[in-house]
N, C-alpha and C positions, 0 to 999 in steps of 0.2 A: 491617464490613470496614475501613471508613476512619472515623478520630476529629473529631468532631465540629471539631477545632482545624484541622484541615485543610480540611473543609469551608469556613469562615470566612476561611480564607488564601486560596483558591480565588476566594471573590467580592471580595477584596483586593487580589488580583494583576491585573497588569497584562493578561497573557493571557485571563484570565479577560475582560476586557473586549471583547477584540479577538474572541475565541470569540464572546462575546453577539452584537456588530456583526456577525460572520460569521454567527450564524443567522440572524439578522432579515434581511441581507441576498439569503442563500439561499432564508430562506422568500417572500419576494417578488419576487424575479424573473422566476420563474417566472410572476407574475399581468402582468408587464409584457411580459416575451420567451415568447410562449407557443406557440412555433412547434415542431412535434415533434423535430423536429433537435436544438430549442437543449434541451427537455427531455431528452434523449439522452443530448447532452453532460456537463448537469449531476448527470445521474445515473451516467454513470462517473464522474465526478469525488468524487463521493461515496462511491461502492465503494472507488476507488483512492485515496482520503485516510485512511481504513480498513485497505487493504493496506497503503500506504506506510509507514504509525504504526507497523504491527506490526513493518517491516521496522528502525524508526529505533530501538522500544525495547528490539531486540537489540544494534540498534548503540549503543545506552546503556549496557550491559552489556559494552561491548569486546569482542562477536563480529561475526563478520558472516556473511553468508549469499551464497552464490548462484549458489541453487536454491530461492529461495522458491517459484518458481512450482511446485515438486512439491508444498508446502502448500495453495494454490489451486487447485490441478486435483483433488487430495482431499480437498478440501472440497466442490469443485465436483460431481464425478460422483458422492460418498456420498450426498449430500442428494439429487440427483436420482433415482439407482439406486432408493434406499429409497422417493421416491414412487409410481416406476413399477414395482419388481417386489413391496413389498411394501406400498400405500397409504399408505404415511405420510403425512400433511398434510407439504406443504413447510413450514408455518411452524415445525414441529417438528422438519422434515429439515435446517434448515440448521442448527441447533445438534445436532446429531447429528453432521452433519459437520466443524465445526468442532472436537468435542469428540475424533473421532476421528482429524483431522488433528493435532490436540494430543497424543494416543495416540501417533502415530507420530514425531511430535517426541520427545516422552518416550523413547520406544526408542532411535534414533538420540544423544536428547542424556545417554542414561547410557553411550556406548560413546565421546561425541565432545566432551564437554564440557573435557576436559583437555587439549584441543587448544587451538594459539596458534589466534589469532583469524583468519587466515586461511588455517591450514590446515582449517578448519572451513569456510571458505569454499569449497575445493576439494571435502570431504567431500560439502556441501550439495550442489553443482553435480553429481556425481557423481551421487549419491542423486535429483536430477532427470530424468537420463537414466536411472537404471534404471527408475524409474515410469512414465515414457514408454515405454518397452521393453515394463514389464508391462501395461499397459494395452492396447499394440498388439498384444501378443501370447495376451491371455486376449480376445479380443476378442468370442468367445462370449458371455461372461459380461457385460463393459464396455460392447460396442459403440461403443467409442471412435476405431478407425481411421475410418469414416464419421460417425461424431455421428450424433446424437438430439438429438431435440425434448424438451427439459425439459419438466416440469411448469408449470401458473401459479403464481407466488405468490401475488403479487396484480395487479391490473387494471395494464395497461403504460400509461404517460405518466405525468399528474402524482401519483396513488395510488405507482405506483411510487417516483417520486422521492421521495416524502416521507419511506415507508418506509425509503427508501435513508439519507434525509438523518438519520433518527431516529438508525439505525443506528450510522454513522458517528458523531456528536453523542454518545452513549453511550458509543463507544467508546473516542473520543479524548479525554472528562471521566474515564474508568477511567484510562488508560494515564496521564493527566497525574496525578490523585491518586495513582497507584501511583507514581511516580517522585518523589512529596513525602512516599511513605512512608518508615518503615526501610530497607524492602525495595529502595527506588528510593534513595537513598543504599551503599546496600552495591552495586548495580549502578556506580555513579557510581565507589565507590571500586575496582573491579573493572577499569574502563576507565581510570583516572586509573595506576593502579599498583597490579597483583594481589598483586603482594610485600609489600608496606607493605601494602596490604589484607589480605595471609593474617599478618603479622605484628599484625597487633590484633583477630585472631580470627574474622575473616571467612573464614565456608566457602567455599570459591570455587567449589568441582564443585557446591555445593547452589544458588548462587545464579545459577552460569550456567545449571544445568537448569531452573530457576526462568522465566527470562528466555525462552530458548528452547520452553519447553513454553507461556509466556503469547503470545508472539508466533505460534509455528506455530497458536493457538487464534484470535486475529483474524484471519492468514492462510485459513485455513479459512472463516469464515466470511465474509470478502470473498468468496472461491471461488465458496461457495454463493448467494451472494447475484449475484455476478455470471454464474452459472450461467443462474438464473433470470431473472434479467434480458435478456439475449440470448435467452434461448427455445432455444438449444440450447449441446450441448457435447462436444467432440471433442479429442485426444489434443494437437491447438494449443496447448492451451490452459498445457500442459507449455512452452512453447518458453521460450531464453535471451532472446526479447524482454522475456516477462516477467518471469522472475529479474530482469532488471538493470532494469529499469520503477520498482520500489518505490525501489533504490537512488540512481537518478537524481532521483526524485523529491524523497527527502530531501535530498542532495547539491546540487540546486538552492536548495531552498526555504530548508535550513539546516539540517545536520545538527546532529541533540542535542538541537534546541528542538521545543517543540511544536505550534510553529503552522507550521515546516518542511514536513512532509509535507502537509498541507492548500495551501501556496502551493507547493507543487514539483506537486501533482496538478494543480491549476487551471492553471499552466502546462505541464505536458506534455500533461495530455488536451489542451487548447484547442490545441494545434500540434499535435498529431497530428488533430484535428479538422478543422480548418481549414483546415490549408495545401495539401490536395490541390486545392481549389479553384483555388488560382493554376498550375496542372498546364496549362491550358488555353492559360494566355499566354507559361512556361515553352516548352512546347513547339517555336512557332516560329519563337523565339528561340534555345534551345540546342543542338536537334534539327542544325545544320549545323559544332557543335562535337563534337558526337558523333554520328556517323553509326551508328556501329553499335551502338546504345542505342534500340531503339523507342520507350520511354517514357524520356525524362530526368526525369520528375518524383520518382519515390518516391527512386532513388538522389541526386537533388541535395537533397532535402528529409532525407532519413538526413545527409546531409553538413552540412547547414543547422544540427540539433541538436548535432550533435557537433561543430561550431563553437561554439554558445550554452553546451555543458556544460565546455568548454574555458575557456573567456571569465568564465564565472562562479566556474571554482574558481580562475583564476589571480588575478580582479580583486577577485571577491567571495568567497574563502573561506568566512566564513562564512555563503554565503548570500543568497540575493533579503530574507528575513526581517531581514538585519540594515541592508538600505535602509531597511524600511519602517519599522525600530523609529528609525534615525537621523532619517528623514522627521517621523516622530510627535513625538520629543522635540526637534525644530527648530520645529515648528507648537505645540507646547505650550507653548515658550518664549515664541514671539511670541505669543498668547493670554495671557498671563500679563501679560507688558508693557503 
């Protein structure tokens, strides 16, 4: 699938380094913070570096989504469904579902791919609430309005995360070689200018479906994998939380690059992790500015983000990512000296 010359660019590039440090660092921390919480944490983070990718290598492709979360929650309950009503091994169900979430990308992206890039966005969003509809409403079948207890995949704590981490790590070395393919060059030229793209012969309905059906397939499979991982799953699972989750992610970290959604996860999951803790000291404190708010914590903490995601597209456009790369080539400088 990918030529050995890419390969080679791969362990040449810069990224490629920062990837390495990011497994080694991932694979041991765990042996240092081994407390099940922090195991938790860095196992959504794994899932949602996963999701986010798939969400950022559409948006590489000059579309956008959002209604990802209708790919995730179809990923989610197929893989499940299939182990519980017809035994599937989950290890087999989550690529079942992902392949089927990809299935329904596919349909949708031969009816919606001619679409500008954000009326695709409204299509997606749309297409999120009707699955959530149908879900709640065959629920015979789903079992979705109450959830259910998934299957196990494998053993919860650190077996999980590894799996997780494998996962992830796989999938975001695909998505980077594919985006140093042809194929990820004709994306590129897609999102730069489709005109001048369709004028030197670039198909453009072929390569957005292209993009779209490879993304709803890692969608999917975060789905199932974070399906499994909570131990259950319910029609939530649809909500505009998470649609906009993947895109904040990228958005933070740095849209377009590929170490984006990996630093946009680590920092959304860690704040949403986290900061319900300071809920405690919040309260009575704010609790006599707002009287009629029981809980000030989650609404000032929603406010909190949406402060941070403000601040970083007005100061940092492109990104948490493009501190660190400036950070890097300032310490490599002095290192050199």
């Amino acid at each position: 699938m990918f030529s050995k010359k890419q390969i080679i660019s791969l362990k040449e590039s810069r990224k490629f380094h920062f990837l390495v440090v990011a497994i080694v660092f991932s694979s041991l921390i765990p042996l240092v913070l081994s407390d099940p919480f922090m195991i938790h944490v860095l196992t959504l983070i794994a899932i949602f570096t996963m999701y986010a990718s798939s969400w950022n290598l559409l948006a590489n492709s000059g579309q956008g989504s959002l209604g990802h979360a209708a790919f995730l929650g179809i990923g989610g309950f197929t893989s499940s469904l299939l182990a519980i009503n017809l035994g599937i091994p989950p290890i087999i169900g989550i690529f079942i579902g992902a392949l089927f979430s990809a299935g329904i990308g596919f349909l949708i992206g031969l009816t919606c791919v001619r679409l500008e890039a954000w009326f695709l966005a409204m299509v997606t969003f749309g297409f999120s609430v009707i699955a959530e509809t149908l879900v709640s409403q065959f629920d015979d079948i789903t079992h979705g309005v109450m959830g259910f207890r998934t299957p196990l995949l494998v053993p919860s704590g650190l077996p999980f995360y590894y799996f997780a981490l494998f996962m992830a790590i796989i999938s975001v070395i695909i998505i980077y070689l594919l985006m140093k393919s042809k194929i990820g060059l004709a994306f590129r030229a897609l999102k730069e200018n489709s005109s001048e793209a369709r004028m030197i012969g670039i198909n453009i309905a072929k390569y957005k479906l292209y993009a779209f059906v490879i993304s709803t397939f890692f969608a999917g499979l975060a789905g199932s994998l974070y399906a499994h991982f909570l131990r259950y799953i319910n029609v939530a699972v649809f909500s505009a939380d998470n649609s906009f989750k993947p895109l904040m992610m990228a958005v933070i970290g740095g849209l377009g690059t590929i170490e984006g959604p990996i630093i946009g996860s680590i920092l959304l999951v860690s704040i949403e992790s986290f900061l319900p803790n300071i809920d405690k000291y919040l309260q009575p404190i704010m609790s006599p500015l707002f009287s009629a708010v029981s809980n000030v914590g989650p609404p000032l903490r929603l406010m909190g983000l949406g402060i941070f995601l403000l601040l970083v597209v007005i100061f940092f456009p492109k990104g948490v990512a493009s501190i660190i790369r400036r950070l890097y080539n300032y310490l490599l400088e002095q290192f050199r000296e």
